[in-house]
C-alpha positions as CSV (number, residue, x, y, z in Angstrom):
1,X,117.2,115.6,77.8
2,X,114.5,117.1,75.6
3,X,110.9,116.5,76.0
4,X,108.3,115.7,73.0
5,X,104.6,115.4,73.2
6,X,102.9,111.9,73.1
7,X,101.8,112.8,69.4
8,X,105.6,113.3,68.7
9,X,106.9,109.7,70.2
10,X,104.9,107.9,67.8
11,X,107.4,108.1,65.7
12,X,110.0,106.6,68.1
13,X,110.9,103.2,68.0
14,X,108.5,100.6,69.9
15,X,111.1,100.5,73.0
16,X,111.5,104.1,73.6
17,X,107.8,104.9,73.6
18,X,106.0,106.0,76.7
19,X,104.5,102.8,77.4
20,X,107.8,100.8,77.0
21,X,109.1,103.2,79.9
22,X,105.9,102.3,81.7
23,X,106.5,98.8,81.6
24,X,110.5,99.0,81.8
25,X,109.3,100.9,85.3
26,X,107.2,98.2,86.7
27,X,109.7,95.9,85.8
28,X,112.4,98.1,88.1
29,X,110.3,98.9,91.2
30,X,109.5,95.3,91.8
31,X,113.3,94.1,91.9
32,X,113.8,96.0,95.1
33,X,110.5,95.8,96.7
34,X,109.6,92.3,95.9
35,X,113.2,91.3,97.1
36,X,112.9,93.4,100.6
37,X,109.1,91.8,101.1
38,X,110.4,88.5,100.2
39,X,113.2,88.8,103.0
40,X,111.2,90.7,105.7
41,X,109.6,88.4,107.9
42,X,112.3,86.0,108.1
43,X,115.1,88.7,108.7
44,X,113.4,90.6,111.1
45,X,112.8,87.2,112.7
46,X,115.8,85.7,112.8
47,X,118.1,89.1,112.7
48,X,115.8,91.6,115.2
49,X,114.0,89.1,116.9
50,X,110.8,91.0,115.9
51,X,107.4,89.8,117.2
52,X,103.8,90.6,116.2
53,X,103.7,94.3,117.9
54,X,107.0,95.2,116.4
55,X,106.0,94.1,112.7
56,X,103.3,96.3,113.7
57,X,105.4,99.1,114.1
58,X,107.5,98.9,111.2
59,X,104.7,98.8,109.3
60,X,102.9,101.6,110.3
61,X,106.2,103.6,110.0
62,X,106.4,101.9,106.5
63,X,103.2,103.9,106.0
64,X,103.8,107.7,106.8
65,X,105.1,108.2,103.5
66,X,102.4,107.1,101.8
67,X,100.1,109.0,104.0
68,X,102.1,111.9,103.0
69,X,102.0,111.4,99.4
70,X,99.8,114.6,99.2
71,X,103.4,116.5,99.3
72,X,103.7,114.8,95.5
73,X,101.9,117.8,94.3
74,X,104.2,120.8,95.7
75,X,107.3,118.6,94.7
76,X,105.8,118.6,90.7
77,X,105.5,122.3,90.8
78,X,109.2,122.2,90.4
79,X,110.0,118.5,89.1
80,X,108.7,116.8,86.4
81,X,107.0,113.9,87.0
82,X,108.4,111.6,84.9
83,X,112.0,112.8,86.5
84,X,110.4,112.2,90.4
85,X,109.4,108.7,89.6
86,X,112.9,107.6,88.4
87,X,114.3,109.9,91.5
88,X,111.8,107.9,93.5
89,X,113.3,104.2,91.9
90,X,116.6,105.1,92.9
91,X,115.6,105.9,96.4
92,X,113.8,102.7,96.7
93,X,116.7,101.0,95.2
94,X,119.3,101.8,97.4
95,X,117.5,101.6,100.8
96,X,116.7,97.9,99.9
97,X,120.3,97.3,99.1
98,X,121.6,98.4,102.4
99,X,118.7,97.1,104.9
100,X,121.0,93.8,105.9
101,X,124.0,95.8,107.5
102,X,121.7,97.7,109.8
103,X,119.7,94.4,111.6
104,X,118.3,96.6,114.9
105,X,115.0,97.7,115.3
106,X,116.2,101.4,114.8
107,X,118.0,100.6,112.0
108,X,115.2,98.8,110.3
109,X,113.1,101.5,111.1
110,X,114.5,104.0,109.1
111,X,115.8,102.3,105.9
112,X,112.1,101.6,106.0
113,X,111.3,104.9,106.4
114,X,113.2,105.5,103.5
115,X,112.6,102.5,100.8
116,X,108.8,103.8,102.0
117,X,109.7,106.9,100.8
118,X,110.7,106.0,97.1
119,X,108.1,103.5,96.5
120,X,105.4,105.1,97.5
121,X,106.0,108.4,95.7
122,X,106.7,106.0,92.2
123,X,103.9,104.5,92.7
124,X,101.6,108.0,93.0
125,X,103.6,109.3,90.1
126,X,103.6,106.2,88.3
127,X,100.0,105.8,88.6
128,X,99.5,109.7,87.2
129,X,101.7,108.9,84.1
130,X,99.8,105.6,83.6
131,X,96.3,107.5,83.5
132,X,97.6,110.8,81.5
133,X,100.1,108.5,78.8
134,X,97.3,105.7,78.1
135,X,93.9,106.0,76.1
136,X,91.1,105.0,78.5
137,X,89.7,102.8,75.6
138,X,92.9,100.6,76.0
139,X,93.7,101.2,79.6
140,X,92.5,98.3,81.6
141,X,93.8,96.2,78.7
142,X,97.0,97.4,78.8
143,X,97.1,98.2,82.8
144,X,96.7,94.5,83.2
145,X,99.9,93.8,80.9
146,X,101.8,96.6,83.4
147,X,100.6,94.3,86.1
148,X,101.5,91.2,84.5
149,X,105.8,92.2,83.6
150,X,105.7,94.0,87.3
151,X,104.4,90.2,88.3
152,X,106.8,89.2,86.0
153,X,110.1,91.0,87.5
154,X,108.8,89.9,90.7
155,X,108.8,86.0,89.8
156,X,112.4,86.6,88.4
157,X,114.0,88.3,91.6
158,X,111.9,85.1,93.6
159,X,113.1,82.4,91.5
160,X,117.0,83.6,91.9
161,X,116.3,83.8,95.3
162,X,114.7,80.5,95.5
163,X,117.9,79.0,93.7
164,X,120.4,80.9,95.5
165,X,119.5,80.7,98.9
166,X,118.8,76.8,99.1
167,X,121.5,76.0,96.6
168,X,124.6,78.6,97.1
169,X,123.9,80.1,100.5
170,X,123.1,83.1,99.8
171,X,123.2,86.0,102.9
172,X,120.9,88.9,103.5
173,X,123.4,91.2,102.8
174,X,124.0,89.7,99.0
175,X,120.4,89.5,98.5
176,X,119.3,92.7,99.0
177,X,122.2,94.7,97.1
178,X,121.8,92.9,94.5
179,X,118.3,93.2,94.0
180,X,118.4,97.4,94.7
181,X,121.3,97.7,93.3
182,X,119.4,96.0,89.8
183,X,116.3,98.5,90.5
184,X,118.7,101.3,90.5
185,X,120.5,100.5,87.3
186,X,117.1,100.1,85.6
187,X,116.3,103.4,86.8
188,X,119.7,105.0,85.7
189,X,119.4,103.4,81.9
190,X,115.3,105.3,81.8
191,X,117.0,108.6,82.6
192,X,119.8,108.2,80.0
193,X,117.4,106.4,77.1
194,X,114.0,107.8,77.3
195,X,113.3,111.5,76.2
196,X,110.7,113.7,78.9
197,X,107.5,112.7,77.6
198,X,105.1,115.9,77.9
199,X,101.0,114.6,78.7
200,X,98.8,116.1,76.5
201,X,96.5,117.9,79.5
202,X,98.7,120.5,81.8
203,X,98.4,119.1,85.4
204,X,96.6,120.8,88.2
205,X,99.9,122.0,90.6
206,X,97.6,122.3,93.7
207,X,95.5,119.6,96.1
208,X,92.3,118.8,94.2
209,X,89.3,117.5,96.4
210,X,86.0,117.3,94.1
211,X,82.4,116.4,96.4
212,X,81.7,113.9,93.1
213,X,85.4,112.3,93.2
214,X,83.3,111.0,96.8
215,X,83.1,107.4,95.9
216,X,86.5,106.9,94.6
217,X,87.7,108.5,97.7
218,X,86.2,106.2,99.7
219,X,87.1,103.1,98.4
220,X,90.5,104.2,98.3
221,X,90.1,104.3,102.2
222,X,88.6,101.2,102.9
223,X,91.6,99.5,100.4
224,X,93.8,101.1,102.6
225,X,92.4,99.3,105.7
226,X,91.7,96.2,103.7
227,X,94.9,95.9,102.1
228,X,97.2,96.5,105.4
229,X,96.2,93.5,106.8
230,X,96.9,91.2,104.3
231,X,100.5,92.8,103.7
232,X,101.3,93.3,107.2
233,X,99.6,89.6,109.0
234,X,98.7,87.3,106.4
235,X,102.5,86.7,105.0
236,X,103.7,87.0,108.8
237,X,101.4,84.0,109.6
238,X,103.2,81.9,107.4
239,X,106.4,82.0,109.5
240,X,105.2,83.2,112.7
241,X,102.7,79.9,112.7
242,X,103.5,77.6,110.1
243,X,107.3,78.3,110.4
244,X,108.1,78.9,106.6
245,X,111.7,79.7,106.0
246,X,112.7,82.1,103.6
247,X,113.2,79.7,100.5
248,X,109.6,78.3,101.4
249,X,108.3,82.2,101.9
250,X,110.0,83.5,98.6
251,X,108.2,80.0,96.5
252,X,105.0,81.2,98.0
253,X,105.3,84.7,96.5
254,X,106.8,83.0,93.3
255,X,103.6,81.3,93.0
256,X,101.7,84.5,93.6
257,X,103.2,85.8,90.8
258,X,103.5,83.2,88.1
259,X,99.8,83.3,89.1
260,X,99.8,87.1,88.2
261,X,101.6,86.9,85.0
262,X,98.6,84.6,83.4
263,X,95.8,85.6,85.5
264,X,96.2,89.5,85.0
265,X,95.9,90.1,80.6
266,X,93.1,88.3,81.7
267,X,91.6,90.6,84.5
268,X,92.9,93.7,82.2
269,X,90.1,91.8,79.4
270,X,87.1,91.3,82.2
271,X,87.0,94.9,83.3
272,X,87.3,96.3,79.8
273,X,84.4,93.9,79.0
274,X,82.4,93.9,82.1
275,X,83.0,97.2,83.9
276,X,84.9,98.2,87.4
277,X,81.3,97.3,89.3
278,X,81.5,94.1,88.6
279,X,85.2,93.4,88.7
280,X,85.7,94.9,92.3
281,X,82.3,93.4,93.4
282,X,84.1,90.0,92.6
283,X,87.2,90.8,94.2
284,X,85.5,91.7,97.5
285,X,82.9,89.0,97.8
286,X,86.2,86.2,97.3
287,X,88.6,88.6,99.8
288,X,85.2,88.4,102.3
289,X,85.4,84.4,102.5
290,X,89.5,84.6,102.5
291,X,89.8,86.8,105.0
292,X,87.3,84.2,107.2
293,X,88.9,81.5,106.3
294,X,92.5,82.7,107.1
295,X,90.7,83.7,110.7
296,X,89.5,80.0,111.1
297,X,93.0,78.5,110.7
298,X,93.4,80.1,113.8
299,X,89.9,79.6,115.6
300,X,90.3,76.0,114.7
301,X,93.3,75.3,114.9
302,X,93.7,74.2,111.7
303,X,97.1,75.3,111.4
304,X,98.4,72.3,113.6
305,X,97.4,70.0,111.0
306,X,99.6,69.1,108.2
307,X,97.1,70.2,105.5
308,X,96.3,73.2,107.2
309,X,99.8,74.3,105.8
310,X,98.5,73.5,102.1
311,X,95.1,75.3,102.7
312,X,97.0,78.8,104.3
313,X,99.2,78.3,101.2
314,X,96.2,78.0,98.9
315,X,94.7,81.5,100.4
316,X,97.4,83.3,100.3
317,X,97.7,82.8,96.6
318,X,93.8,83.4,95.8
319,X,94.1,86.7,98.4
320,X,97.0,87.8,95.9
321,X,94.9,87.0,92.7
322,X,91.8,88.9,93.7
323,X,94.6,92.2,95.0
324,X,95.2,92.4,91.5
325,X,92.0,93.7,90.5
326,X,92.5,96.3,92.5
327,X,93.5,98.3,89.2
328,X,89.7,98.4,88.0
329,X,89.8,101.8,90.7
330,X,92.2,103.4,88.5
331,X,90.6,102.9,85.3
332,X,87.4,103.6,87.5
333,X,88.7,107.2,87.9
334,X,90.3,107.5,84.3
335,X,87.0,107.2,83.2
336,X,85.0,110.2,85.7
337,X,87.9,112.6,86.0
338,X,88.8,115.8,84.6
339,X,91.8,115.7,82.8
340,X,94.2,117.9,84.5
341,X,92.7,116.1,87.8
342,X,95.0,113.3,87.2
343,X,98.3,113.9,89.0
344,X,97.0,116.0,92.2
345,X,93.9,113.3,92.6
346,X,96.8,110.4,92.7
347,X,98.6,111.9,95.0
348,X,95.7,112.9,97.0
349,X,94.5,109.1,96.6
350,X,97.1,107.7,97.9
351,X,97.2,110.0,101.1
352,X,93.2,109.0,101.5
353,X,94.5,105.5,101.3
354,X,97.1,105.4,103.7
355,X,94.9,107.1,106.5
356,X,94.0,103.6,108.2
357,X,97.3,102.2,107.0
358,X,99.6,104.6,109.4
359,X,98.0,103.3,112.0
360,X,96.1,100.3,111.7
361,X,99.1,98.0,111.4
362,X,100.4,99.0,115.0
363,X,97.1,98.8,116.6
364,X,96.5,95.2,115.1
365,X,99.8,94.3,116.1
366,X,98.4,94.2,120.0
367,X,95.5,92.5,118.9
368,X,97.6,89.9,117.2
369,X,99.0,89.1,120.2
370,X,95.6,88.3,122.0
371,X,93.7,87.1,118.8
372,X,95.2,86.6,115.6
373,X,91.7,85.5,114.6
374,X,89.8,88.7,115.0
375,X,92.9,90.9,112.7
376,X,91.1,88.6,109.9
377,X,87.4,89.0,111.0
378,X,87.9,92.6,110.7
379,X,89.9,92.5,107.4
380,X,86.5,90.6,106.5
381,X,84.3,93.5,107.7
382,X,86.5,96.1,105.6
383,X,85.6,93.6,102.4
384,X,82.2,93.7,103.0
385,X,82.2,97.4,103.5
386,X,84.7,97.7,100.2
387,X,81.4,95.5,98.1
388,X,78.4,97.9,99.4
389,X,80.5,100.6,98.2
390,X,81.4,98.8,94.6
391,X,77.7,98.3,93.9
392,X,77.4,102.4,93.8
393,X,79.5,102.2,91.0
394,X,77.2,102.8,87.5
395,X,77.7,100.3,85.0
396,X,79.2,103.1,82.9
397,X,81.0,105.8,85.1
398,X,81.5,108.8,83.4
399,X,82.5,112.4,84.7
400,X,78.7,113.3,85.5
401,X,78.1,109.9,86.1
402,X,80.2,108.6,88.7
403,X,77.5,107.0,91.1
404,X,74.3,105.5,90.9
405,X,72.7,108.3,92.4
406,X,74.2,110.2,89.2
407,X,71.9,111.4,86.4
408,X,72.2,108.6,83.8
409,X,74.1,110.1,80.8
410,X,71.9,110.3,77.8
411,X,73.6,107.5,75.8
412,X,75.5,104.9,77.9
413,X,78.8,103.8,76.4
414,X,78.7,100.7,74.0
415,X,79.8,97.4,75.5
């Protein structure tokens, strides 16, 4: 497979240019992943008899890989990184495909460990290649379109599932080859039909930790946190209390990301305009009264009333909207980074981020046996952490300029 430089695949056709491989990527990692999250509660449920300390477990194990996404950056000394991330789809791929035949709490736990594996290293090297292959005056623009096909792949693989499962009795064990087995083939065709696209800044092949990367670095952490209770509790609520089923679980996340698809060209246009300060001040001030709210369907018990259902629904959506600007950090550090930073700082990111998340999820788990509640009041005290640490952002972040406490740069950047 020969390689060209980004200057050199301009003259390729539309589809075989590095951002069509971009988007035919987050197209392919959400057909397994999306399928296996859609699945999980319900099948560990009904299959493992899981309950809330055991969802805790699986989730935290879920996490070690991403905690040791750091080893991203030895494995690119000898890999490139365009050839990991399609390694890393395939791995996904086919641990989704063969979670139904192994329905013990053993079994789960390692095609977990495994699935983990593959998505979180695409997603490190996949964030790297989005930073290094896309012009920072286009990127939030464009990062939003990435999120809206990846939302977009997502509402496909929900909608079959939707049909299928209610209509033609579909099984677990259909449902999840077939949607690896689909991220695999879409990682196969990338291999065979894209050329190795060569980023115009040599990567840094060692662990890069800069004192004025600080910021970044900790709002990575605190997503981490935030972000592990929403994946881990707030879908698991929805069967565990209001006893969705898995049609009723997948229409929720189909409304998620139908919500996505229009909402997130949008998002991509407000931080361009507006700046990551005030896009991830928004998000956390709306995740702050979600979070609360969630906690006071339980306080209250809200949840025994019919619209209680419609209003856990309604959350769940909004909590998936405001998620979505979570990109605003990338384009965030585009924008203050060193060049040849990119790759080792993703990976090093993504370590920072799952620090809380190895372990959080396990720990809550206890506590969600006691007080479902209080998992939401603290998820509401990472948010409001999450905003005093967004209003340190400048208007304009630049490298030199990455915090308020920064010297102002001599001319800020035009609106």
């Amino acid at each position: 497979m020969r390689s060209m430089s980004l200057e050199q695949a301009r003259a390729l056709p539309l589809w075989r240019r590095p951002t069509a491989l971009l988007i035919v990527m987050a197209a392919a990692m959400p057909l397994a992943f999306s399928t296996w999250s859609a699945l999980l509660n319900n099948f560990v449920i009904e299959a493992a008899q899981f309950d809330g300390s055991d969802i805790g477990w699986l989730q935290s194990v879920r996490e070690i890989p991403g905690f040791l996404a750091v080893g991203v950056i030895a494995i690119i000394i000898f890999v490139r990184e365009q050839v990991l991330g399609l390694v890393s789809l395939m791995m996904l791929g086919v641990a989704v495909a063969v979670t139904a035949y192994f329905p013990t709490f053993e079994g789960l736990l390692a095609t977990t460990l495994i699935s983990s594996m593959g998505f979180h290293y695409f997603e490190t090297v996949n964030q790297s290649l989005q930073l290094q292959w896309i012009d920072k005056k286009r990127a939030p623009q464009m990062l939003g379109w990435i999120v809206a096909v990846g939302s977009g792949a997502s509402l496909l693989a929900y909608g079959l599932l939707v049909l299928g499962w209610k209509n033609f009795g579909w099984t677990y064990e259909a449902v999840y080859l077939a949607g690896g087995g689909a991220t695999v083939l879409l990682a196969v065709l990338c291999f065979v039909l894209y050329p190795q696209f060569d980023s115009p800044n040599p990567q840094t092949k060692r662990m890069v930790l800069r004192r004025r990367y600080w910021l970044y670095y900790a709002l990575q952490f605190m997503a981490g946190a935030r972000r592990q209770i929403f994946v881990v509790f707030a879908a698991f609520m929805m069967v565990e209390r209001f006893g969705f089923e898995v049609h009723q679980v997948t229409g929720l996340f189909l409304a998620n990301y139908l919500a996505n698809m229009v909402f997130a060209p949008m998002m991509g246009g407000f931080v361009q305009r507006y700046g990551e300060r005030r896009a991830l001040t928004f998000e956390y001030i709306g995740l702050i009264g979600i979070f609360l709210a969630y906690g006071a369907l339980y306080f209250a018990n809200w949840g025994d009333l019919a619209w209680g259902v419609t209003i856990a629904a309604g959350l769940y959506i909004l909590d998936h909207l405001f998620f979505a600007l979570a990109f605003a950090l990338k384009t965030y550090f585009q924008k203050i980074a060193d060049p040849q930073d990119i790759a080792p700082t993703a990976a090093v990111a993504f370590t920072i981020n799952h620090i809380a998340a190895v372990g959080l999820p396990a720990a809550l788990g206890y506590l969600w046996l006691t007080s479902p509640a209080g998992v939401f009041v603290l998820a509401a005290g990472f948010a409001c952490v999450s905003l005093v640490l967004a209003l340190l952002i400048p208007r304009h972040p630049a490298k030199g300029h990455e915090t308020i406490f920064a010297p102002r740069l001599a001319v800020a950047p035009a609106e």
